[in-house]
C-alpha positions as a Python dict, from the first residue, in 0.01 Angstrom:
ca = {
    (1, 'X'): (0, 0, 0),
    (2, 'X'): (-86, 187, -348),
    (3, 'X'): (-299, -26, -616),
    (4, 'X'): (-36, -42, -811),
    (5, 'X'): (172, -197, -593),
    (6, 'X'): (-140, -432, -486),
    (7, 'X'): (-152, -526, -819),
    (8, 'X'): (170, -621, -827),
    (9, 'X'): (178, -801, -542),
    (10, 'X'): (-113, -989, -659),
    (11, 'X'): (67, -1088, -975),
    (12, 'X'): (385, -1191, -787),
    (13, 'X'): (147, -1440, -577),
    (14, 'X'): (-13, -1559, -877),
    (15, 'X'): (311, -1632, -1056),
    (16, 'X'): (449, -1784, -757),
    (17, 'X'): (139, -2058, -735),
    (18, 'X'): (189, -2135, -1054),
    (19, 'X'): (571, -2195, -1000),
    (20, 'X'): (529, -2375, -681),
    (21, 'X'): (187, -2629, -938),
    (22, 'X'): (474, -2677, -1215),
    (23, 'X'): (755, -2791, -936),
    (24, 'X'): (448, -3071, -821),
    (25, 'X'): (398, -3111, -1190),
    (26, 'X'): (768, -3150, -1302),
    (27, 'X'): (901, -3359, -975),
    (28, 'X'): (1075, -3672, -1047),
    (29, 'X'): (1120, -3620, -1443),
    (30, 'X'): (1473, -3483, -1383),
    (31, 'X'): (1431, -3255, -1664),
    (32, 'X'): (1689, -2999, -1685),
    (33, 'X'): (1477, -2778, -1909),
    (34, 'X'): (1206, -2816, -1655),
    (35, 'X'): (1393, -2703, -1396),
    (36, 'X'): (1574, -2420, -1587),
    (37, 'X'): (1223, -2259, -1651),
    (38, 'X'): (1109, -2302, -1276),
    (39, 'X'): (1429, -2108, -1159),
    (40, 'X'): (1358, -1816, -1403),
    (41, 'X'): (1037, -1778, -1363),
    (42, 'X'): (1127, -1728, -1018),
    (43, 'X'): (1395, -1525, -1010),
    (44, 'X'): (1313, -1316, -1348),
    (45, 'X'): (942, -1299, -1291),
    (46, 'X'): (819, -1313, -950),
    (47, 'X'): (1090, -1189, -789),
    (48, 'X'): (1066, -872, -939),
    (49, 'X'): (709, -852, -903),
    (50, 'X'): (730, -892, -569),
    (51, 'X'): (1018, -632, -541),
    (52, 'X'): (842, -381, -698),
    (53, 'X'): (535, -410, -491),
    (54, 'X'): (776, -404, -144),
    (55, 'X'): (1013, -173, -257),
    (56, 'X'): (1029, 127, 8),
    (57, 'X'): (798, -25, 259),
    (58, 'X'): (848, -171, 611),
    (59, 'X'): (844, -512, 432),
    (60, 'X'): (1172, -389, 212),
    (61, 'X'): (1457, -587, 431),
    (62, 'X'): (1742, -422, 272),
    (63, 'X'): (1608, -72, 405),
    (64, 'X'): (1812, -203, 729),
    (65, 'X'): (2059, -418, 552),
    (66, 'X'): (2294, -123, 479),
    (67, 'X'): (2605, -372, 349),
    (68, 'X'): (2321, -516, 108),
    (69, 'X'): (2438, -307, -183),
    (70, 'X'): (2320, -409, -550),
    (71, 'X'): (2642, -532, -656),
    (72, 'X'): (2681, -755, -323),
    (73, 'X'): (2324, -839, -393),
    (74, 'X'): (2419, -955, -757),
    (75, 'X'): (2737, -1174, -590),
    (76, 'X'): (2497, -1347, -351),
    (77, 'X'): (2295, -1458, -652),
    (78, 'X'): (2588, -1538, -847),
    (79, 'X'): (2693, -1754, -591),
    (80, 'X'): (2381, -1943, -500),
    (81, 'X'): (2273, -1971, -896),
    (82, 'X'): (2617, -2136, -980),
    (83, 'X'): (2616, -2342, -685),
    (84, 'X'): (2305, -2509, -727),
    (85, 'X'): (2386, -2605, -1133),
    (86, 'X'): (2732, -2781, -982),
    (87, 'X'): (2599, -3158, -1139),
    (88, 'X'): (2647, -3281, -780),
    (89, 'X'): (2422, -3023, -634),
    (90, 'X'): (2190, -3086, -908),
    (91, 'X'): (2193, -3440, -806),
    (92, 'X'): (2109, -3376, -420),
    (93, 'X'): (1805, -3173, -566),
    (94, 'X'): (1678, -3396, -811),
    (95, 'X'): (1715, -3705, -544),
    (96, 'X'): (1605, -3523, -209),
    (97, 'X'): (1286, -3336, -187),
    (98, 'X'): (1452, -3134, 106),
    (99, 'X'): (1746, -3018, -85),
    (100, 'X'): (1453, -2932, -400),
    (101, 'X'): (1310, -2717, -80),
    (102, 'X'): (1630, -2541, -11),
    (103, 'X'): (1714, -2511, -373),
    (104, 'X'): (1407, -2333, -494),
    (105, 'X'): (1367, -2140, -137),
    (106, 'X'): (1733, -1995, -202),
    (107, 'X'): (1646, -1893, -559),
    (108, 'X'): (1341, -1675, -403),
    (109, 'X'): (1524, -1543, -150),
    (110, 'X'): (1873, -1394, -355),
    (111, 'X'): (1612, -1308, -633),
    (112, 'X'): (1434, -1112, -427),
    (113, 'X'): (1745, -954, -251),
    (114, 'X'): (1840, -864, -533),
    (115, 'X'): (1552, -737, -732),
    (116, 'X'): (1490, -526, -395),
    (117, 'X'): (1816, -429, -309),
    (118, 'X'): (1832, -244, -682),
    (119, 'X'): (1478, -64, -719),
    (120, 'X'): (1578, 77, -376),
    (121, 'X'): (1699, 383, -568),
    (122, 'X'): (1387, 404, -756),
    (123, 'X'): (1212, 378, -439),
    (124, 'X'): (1418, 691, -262),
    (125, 'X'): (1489, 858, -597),
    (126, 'X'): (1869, 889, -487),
    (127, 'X'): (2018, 884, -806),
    (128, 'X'): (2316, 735, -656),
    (129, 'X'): (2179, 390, -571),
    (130, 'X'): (1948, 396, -891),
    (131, 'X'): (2243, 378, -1094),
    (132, 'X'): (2447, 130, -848),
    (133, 'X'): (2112, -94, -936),
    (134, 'X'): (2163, -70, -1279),
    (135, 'X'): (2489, -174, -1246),
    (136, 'X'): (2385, -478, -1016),
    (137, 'X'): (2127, -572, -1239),
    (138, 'X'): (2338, -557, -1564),
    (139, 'X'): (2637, -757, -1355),
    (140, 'X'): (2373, -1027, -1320),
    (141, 'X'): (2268, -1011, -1693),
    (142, 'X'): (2642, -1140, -1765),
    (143, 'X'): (2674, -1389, -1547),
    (144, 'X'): (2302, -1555, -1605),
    (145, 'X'): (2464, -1508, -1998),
    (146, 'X'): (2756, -1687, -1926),
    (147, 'X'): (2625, -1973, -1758),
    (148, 'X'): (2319, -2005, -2050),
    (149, 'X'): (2605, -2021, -2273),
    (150, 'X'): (2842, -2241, -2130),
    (151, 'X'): (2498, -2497, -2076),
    (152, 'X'): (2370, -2474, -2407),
    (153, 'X'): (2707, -2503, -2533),
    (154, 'X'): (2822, -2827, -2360),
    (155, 'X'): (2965, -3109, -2582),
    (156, 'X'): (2824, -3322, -2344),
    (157, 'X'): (2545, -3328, -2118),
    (158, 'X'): (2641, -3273, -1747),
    (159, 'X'): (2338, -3360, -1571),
    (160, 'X'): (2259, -3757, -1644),
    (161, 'X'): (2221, -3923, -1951),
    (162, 'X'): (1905, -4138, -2135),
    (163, 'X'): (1514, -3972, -2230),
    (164, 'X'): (1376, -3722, -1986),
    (165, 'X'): (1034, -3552, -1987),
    (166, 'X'): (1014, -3160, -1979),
    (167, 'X'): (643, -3158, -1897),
    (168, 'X'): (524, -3459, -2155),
    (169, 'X'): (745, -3375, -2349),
    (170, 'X'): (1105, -3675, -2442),
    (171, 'X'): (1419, -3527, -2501),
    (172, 'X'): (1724, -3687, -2512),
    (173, 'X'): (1972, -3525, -2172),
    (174, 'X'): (2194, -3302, -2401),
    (175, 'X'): (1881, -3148, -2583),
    (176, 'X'): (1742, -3134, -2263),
    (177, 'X'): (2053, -2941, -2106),
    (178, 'X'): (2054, -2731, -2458),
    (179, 'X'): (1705, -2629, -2351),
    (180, 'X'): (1754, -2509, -2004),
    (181, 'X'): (2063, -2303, -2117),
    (182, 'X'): (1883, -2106, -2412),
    (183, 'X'): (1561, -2062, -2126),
    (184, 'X'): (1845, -1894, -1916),
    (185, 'X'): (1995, -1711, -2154),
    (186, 'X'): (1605, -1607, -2312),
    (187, 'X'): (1442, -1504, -2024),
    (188, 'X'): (1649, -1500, -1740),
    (189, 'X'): (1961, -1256, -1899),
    (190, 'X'): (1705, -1056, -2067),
    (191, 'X'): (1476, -986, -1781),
    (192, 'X'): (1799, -852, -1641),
    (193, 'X'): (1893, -622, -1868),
    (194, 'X'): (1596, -497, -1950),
    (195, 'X'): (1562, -380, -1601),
    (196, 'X'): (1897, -240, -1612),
    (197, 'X'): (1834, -76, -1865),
    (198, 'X'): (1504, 60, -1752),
    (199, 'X'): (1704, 164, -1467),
    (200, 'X'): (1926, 387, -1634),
    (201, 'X'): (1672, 531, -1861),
    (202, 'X'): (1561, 677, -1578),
    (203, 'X'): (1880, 807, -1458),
    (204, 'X'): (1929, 1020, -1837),
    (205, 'X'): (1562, 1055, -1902),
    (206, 'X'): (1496, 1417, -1913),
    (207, 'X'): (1281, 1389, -1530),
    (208, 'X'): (1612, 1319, -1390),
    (209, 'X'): (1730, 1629, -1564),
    (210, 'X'): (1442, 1828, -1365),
    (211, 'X'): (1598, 1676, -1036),
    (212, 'X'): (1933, 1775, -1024),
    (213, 'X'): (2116, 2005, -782),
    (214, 'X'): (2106, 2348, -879),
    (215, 'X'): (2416, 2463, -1078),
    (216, 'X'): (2625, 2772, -993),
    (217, 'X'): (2490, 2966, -1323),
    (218, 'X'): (2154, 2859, -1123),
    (219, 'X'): (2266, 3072, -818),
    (220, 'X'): (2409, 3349, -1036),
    (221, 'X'): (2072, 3421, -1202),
    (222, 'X'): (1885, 3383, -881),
    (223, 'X'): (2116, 3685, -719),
    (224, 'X'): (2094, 3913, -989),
    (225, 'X'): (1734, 3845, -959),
}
């Protein structure tokens, strides 16, 4: 493994201990907001940290997974981040440390399907997949936008009622819900299109230019050479 992706890795760790201290931290306040910025900072942080660092190598899973294309990738996510904000799923996680397990455990794990499943084409340089990443990863961008909105937007709050605590701090449950939507829509949309769009930067950068097939005009001036 390069340094670069070493340090990257190291990062993704480092993040990831400091997720898994404010889940210990945050346990039993049933703070919405709490919870919103533990999910993001998973899936928007050290997911693609870690993605980045095992992009390409024999640790990559989707290298063999060929049906694992970003936009399946992005549906996976979809499916397991809307699931788990259902209030009665929110309910099972908040009450049951083993369902908090499986929660968190499937936010890592479509996160990071994701995340690798769409530098893949960064990690080959087909152009191909590159841009079928920045599709995936723009996909997910809306529908992390969508759900923000439709959170922070609630006329009422869907996940309890009365005072919680987001880390010391007492909010009432629909400021509290208001919260977690705007930390979705702030960090966890964002991250997403910024790496879409980073994505397909490098798909109409001029390198990419440098890397295309020869032309016929290309093979023209080559035989009269």
């Amino acid at each position: 493994m390069t340094a670069p992706r070493r340090t990257l890795l190291i990062a993704g760790l480092i993040v990831s201990a400091l997720i898994l201290a404010a889940i210990v931290a945050s346990w039993g306040d049933g703070s919405f907001a709490a919870h919103m910025i533990i999910h993001m900072a998973i899936v928007a942080i050290a997911a693609p940290l870690l993605a980045a660092a095992l992009s390409g190598t024999t640790l990559d899973v989707t290298r063999t997974l060929s049906w694992l294309t970003p936009l399946n990738a992005s549906l996976i996510e979809l499916v397991i981040v809307w699931l788990w904000h259902v209030p009665a799923m929110r309910a099972l996680a908040e009450g049951a440390p083993l369902f908090a397990v499986a929660e968190q455990a499937m936010f890592l794990a479509g996160g990071l399907l994701l995340w690798l499943a769409c530098l893949g084409g960064r990690a080959d340089g087909r152009m191909g997949r590159q841009l079928a990443g920045a599709i995936g990863l723009l996909f997910t961008s809306m529908h992390m936008t969508l759900l923000g909105v439709l959170l922070a937007l609630s006329p009422r709050p869907l996940y309890g009622s009365g005072t919680v605590t987001c880390f010391g701090m007492p909010l009432s449950a629909a400021l509290d819900q208001q919260a977690g939507g705007v930390v979705m829509l702030l960090v966890g949309a964002v991250s997403y299109l910024v790496g879409g769009v980073a994505l397909l930067a490098g798909i109409l950068g001029p390198d990419a230019a440098g890397h295309a097939a020869p032309g016929p005009a290309h093979h023209v001036r080559e035989d009269a050479a």
